[in-house]
N, C-alpha and C positions, 0 to 999 in steps of 0.2 A: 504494500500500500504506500501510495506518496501523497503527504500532507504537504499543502499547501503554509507558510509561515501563519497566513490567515486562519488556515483548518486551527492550527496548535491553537494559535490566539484563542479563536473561538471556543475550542476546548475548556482551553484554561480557563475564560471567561464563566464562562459554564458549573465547572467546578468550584469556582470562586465565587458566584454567586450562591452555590446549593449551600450554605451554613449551618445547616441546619443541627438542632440536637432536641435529645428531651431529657429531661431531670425530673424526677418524683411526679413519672404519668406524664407532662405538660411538657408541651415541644416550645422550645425558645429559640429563633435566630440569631447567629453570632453578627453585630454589625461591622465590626471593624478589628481587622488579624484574622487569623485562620485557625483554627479548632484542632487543640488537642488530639495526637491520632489521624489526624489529616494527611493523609500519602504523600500527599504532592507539596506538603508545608515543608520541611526540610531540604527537598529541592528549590522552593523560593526563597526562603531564606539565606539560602546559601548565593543564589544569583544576585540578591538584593544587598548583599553584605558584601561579594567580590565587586559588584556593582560601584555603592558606597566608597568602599575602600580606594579603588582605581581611581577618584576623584581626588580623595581625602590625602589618601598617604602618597604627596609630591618631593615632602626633600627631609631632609636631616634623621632618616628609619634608615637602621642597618640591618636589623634584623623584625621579621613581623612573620609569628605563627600564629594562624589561628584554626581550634578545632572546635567546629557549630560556635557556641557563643565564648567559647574561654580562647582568649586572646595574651599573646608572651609579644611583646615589642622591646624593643632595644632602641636607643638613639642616641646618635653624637651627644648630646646635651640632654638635661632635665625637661630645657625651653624645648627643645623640640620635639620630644614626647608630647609634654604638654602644650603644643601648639598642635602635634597632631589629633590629641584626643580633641581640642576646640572643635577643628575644620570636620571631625567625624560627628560630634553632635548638632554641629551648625545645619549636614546635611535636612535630615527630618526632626520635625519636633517630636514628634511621638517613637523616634527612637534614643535612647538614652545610653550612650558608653559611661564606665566609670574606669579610676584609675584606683590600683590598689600599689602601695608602696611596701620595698623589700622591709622584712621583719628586724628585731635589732640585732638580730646575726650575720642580716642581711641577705637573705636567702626571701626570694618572689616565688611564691605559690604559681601552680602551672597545670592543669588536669593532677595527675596523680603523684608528682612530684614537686620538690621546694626546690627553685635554680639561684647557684650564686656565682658573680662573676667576680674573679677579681685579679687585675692587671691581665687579665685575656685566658685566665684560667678558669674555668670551668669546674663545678662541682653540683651534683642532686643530691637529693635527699627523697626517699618515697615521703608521699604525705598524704593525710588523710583531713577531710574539711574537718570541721566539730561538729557539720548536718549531715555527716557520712552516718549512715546505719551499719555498718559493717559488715552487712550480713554475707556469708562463705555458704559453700554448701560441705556440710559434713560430711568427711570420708566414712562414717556407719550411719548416713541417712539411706533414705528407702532410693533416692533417685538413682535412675539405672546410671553403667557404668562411665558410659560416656558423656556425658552432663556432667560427670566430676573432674572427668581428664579435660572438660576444654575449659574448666574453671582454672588448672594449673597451665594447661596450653595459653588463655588467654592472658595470665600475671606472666607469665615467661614473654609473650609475644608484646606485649605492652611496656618489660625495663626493655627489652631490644630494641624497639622501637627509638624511647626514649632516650635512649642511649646514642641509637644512631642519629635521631634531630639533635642534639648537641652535640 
């Protein structure tokens, strides 16, 4: 099948219109975002944020990860961090960045690690937020076998990762 950019648009439009949800019996329309569990919300979001970004982040960023909303930036300067966080909320009102600063060890929180730089050295820390539930699945829980191996497959696949972004 070949879609037209206008078939997609219209698609999309489509979808983005139907918001629909219901809570305790009673259907309510979502007016404005996209709804929890929404397929196609994570892929906008991610267009809307590379989008943003491309505008936003033009000079003084040496380094910019970002995975869905947790964001690691680096810059020449403090100014220019925070010049770039400016030009990123300036874009939309109803979207809001914030800036978290390294702790007094110095070490900036990051998905599942704490990163500290210092004179171009590199150092992590696994970390966990204080709204982490911590929850593991028990090696003598009832869940079959493989649900446990890709619980350790995915914390091994996750420091290699992060080891290899740094």
């Amino acid at each position: 099948m070949d879609f037209s950019a206008d078939d997609i648009t219209t698609m999309i439009n489509s979808v983005l219109s139907c918001n629909v949800f219901r809570f305790d019996n009673k259907f309510y329309e979502q007016r404005r975002g996209l709804a929890m569990g929404n397929r196609i919300a994570p892929l906008l979001a991610i267009i809307f944020l590379d989008h943003i970004e491309k505008i936003s982040l033009t000079s003084g960023i040496l380094l910019y990860k970002r995975y869905i909303d947790d964001v690691f930036v680096i810059g020449i300067t403090e100014m220019d961090v925070e010049a770039a966080l400016e030009r990123l909320n300036d874009f939309d009102p109803r979207v809001s960045f914030t800036i978290e600063r390294p702790d007094g060890d110095g070490y900036l929180p990051f998905l599942n690690t704490k990163v500290k730089l210092t004179s171009g050295q590199k150092q992590w820390l696994w970390y966990k937020k204080a709204a982490s539930a911590n929850i593991l699945v028990h090696s003598r829980s009832s869940h079959p076998n493989y649900v446990k191996a890709n619980v350790v497959r995915n914390l091994v696949k996750t420091k290699k990762q992060v080891m290899h972004d740094y």
